[in-house]
C-alpha positions as CSV (number, residue, x, y, z in Angstrom):
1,X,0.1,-14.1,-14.0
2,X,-1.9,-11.1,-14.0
3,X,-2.4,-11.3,-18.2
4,X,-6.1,-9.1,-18.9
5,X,-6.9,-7.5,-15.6
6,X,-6.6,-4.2,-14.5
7,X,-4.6,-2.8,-11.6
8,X,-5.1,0.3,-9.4
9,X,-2.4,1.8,-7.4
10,X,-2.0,4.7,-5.7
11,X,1.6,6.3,-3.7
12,X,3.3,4.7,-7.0
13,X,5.6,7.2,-8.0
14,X,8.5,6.0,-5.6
15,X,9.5,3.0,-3.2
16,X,6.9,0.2,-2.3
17,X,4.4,1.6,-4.5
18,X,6.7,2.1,-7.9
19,X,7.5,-1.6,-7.5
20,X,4.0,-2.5,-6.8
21,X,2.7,-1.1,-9.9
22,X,6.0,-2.4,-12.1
23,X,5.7,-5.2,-10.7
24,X,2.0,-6.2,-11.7
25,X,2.5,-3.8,-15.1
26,X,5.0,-6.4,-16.0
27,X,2.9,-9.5,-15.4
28,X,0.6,-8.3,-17.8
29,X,-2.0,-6.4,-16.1
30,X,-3.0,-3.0,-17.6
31,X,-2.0,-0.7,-14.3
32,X,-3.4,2.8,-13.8
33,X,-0.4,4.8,-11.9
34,X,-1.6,7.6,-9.5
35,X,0.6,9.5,-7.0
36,X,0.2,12.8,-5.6
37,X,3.2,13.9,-7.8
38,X,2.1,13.9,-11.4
39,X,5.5,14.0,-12.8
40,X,6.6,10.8,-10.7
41,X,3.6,9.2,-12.1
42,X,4.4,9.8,-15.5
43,X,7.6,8.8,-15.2
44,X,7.0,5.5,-13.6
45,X,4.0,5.2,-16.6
46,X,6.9,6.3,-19.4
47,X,9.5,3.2,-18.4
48,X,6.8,1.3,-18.4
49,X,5.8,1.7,-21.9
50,X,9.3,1.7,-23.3
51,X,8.9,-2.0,-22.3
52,X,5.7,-2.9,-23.8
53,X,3.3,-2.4,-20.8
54,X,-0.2,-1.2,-20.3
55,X,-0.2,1.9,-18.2
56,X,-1.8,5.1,-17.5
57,X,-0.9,7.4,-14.8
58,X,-2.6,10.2,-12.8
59,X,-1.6,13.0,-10.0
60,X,-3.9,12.2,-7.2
61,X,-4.2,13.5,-3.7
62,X,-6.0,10.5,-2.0
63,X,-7.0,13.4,0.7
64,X,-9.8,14.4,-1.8
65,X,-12.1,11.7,-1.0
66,X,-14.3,12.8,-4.4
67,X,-11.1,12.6,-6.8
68,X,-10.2,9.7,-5.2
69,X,-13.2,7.6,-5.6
70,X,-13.8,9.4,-9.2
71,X,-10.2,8.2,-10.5
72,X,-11.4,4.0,-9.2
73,X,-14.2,4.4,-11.0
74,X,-13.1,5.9,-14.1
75,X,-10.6,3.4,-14.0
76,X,-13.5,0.2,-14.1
77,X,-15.5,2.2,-16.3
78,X,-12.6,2.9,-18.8
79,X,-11.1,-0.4,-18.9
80,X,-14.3,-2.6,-18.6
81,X,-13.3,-4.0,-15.2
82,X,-11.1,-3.6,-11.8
83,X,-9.5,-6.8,-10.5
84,X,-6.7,-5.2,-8.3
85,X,-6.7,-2.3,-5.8
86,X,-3.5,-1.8,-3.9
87,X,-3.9,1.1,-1.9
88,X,-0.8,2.4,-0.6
89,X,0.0,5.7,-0.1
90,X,0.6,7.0,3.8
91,X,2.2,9.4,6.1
92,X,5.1,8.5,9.1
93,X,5.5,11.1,12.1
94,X,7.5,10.6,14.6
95,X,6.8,10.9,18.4
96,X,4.9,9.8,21.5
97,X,2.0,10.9,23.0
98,X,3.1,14.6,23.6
99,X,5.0,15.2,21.2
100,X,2.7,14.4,18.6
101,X,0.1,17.5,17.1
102,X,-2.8,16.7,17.1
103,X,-2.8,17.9,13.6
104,X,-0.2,15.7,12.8
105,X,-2.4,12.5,14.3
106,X,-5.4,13.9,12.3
107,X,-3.0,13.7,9.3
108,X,-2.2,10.3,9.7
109,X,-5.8,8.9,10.8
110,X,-6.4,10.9,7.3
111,X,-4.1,9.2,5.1
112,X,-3.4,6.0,7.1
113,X,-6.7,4.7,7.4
114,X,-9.9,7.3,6.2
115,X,-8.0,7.1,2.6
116,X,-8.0,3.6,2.7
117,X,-11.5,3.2,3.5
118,X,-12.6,5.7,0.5
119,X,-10.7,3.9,-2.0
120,X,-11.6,0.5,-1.3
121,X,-15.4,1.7,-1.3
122,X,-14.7,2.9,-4.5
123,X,-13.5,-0.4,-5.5
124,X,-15.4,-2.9,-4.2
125,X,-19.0,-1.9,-6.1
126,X,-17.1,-3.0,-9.9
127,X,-15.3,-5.9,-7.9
128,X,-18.9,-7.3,-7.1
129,X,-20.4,-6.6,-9.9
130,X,-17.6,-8.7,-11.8
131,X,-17.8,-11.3,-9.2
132,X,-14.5,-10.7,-7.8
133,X,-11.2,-9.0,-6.7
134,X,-7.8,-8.2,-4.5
135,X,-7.8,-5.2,-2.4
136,X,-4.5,-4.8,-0.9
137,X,-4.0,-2.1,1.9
138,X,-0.7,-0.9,2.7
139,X,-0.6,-1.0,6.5
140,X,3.0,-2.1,8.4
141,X,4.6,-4.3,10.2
142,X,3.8,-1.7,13.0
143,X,0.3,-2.6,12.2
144,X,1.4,-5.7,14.5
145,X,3.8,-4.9,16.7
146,X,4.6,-1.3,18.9
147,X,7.3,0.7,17.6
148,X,8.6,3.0,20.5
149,X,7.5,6.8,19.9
150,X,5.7,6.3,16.8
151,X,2.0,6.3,18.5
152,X,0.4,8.1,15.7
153,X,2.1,5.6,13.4
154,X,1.5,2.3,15.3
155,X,-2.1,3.5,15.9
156,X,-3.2,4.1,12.4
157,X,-1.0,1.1,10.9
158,X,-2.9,-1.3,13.6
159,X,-6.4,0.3,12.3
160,X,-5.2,-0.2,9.2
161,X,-5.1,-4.3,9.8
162,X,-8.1,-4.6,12.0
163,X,-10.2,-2.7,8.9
164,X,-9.3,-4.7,6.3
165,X,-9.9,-8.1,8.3
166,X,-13.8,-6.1,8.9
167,X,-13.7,-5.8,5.7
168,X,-12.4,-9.2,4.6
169,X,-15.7,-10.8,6.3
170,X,-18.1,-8.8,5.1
171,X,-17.1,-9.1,1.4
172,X,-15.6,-12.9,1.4
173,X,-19.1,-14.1,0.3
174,X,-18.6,-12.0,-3.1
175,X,-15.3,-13.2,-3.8
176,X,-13.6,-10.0,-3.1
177,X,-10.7,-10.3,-0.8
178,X,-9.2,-7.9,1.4
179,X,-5.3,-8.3,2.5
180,X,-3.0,-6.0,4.8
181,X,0.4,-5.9,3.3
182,X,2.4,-5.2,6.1
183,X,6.6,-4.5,5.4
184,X,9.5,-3.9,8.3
185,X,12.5,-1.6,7.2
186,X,12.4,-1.5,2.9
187,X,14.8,0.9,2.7
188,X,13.1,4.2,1.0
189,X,12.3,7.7,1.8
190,X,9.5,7.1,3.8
191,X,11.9,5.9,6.7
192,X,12.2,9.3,7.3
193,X,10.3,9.5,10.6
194,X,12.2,6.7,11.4
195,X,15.4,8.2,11.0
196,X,14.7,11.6,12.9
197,X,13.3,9.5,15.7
198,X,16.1,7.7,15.8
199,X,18.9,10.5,16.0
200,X,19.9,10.2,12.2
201,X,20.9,7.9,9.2
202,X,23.5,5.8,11.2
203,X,21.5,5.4,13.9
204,X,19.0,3.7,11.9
205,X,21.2,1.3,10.0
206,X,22.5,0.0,13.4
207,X,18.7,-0.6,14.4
208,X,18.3,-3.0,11.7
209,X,21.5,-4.6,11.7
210,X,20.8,-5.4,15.5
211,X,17.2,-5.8,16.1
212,X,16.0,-7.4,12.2
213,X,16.9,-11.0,12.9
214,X,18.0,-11.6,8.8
215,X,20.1,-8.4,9.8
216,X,19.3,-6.5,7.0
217,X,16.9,-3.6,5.0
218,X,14.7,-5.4,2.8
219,X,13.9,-4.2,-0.9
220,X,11.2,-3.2,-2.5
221,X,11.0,-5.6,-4.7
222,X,11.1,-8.0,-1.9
223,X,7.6,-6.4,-1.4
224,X,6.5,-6.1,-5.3
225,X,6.8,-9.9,-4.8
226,X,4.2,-10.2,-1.9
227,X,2.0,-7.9,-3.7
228,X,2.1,-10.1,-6.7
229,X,1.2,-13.0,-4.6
230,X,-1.8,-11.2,-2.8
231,X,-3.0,-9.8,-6.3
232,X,-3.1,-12.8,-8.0
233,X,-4.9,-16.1,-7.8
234,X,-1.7,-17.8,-5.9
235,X,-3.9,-16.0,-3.0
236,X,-7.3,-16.7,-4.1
237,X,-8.5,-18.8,-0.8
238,X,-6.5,-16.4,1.2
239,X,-8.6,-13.1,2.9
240,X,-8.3,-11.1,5.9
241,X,-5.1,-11.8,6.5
242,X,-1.9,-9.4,7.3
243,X,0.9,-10.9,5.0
244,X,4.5,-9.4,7.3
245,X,7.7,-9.1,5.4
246,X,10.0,-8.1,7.9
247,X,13.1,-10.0,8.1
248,X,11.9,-11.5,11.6
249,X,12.0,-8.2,13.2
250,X,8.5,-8.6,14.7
251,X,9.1,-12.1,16.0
């Protein structure tokens, strides 16, 4: 599906983003692996070459905008092209308006949406040159829908949709395309905030058993399956649009 193009990805190291990158690795494009920890990276890279794929990896802190868009470009420049950009990596805090810092909202405007913007900037200069690409942003399906205390969360995730539709117009006439992937409960870490909001672990699983119509956490790969659709050319007259996989919960 993906045979001969190259694939960026950056929170890869765990969840969502680990899937994302095994999943396109596996369909045949060559899939640079970046994550803030190295050594998650490298792992991730490591099984992935024991099976035959193509694969580098990289630590990378997509708060330094300069390493950030160094690492895209190094990546097109390396590998002769960039087809594939799925920009993941983000930040959940829990809270409503006063209990949020204002740190803590500056963190997540940071990762959530300004991190997003530098890497698909990076991106979209190789993508035009080669006449084309998928840039997939990780937003939520908070991005559409309120979640109760989580305002620094449902801000950013919302932002996160209404930039890549922007983005989406602007870019349509050079065959670049710009999606929001945007999951409900996939049942990782990064539920965290989720959980502490929420008064704990069992808390949380009764949330989704009552309030996600299919009545259930959905999986990661659930997700690696949507990205695969948005990366490849089953999407190719399909821009600007935020794909939810949710289990109904935002119906």
């Amino acid at each position: 599906m993906l045979q001969g193009r190259v694939a960026f990805v950056t929170g890869a190291g765990s969840g969502i983003g680990r899937a994302s990158a095994t999943a396109m690795a596996r369909s045949g494009a060559h899939v640079a692996v970046t994550d803030l920890d190295g050594a998650k990276a490298a792992r991730v890279a490591d099984d992935l070459l024991e099976e035959g794929c193509q694969v580098t990896s990289l630590a990378l802190d997509v708060l330094d905008d300069e390493a950030l868009a160094a690492a895209i470009e190094k990546t097109a420049s390396d590998l002769g092209r960039l087809d594939v950009l799925h920009s993941h990596a983000g930040y959940q805090i829990e809270g409503n308006l006063e209990q949020v810092s204002l740190e803590d909202m500056d963190m997540s405007w940071r990762l959530n949406v300004r991190a997003h913007f530098v890497a698909a900037r990076a991106a979209v200069g190789p993508m035009k040159t080669q006449g084309g690409g998928s840039i997939i942003i990780t937003s939520s399906n908070s991005g559409v829908q309120y979640d109760r205390e989580m305002i620094a969360y449902a801000t950013t995730k919302h932002a996160i949709v209404a930039m890549t539709r922007q983005m989406a117009a602007d870019y349509a006439k050079y065959k670049v395309r710009f999606n929001s992937l945007c999951p409900g409960f996939i049942d990782t870490p990064f539920n965290a905030g989720f959980e502490k909001q929420m008064g704990g672990r069992s808390n949380l699983e009764g949330y989704v058993a009552e309030n996600v119509p299919m009545g259930r956490w959905g999986t990661s790969d659930e997700i690696a399956d949507s990205v695969l659709f948005l990366a490849s050319d089953m999407s190719s007259f399909m821009t600007g649009h935020a794909l939810v996989i949710d289990g109904g919960e935002c119906i």
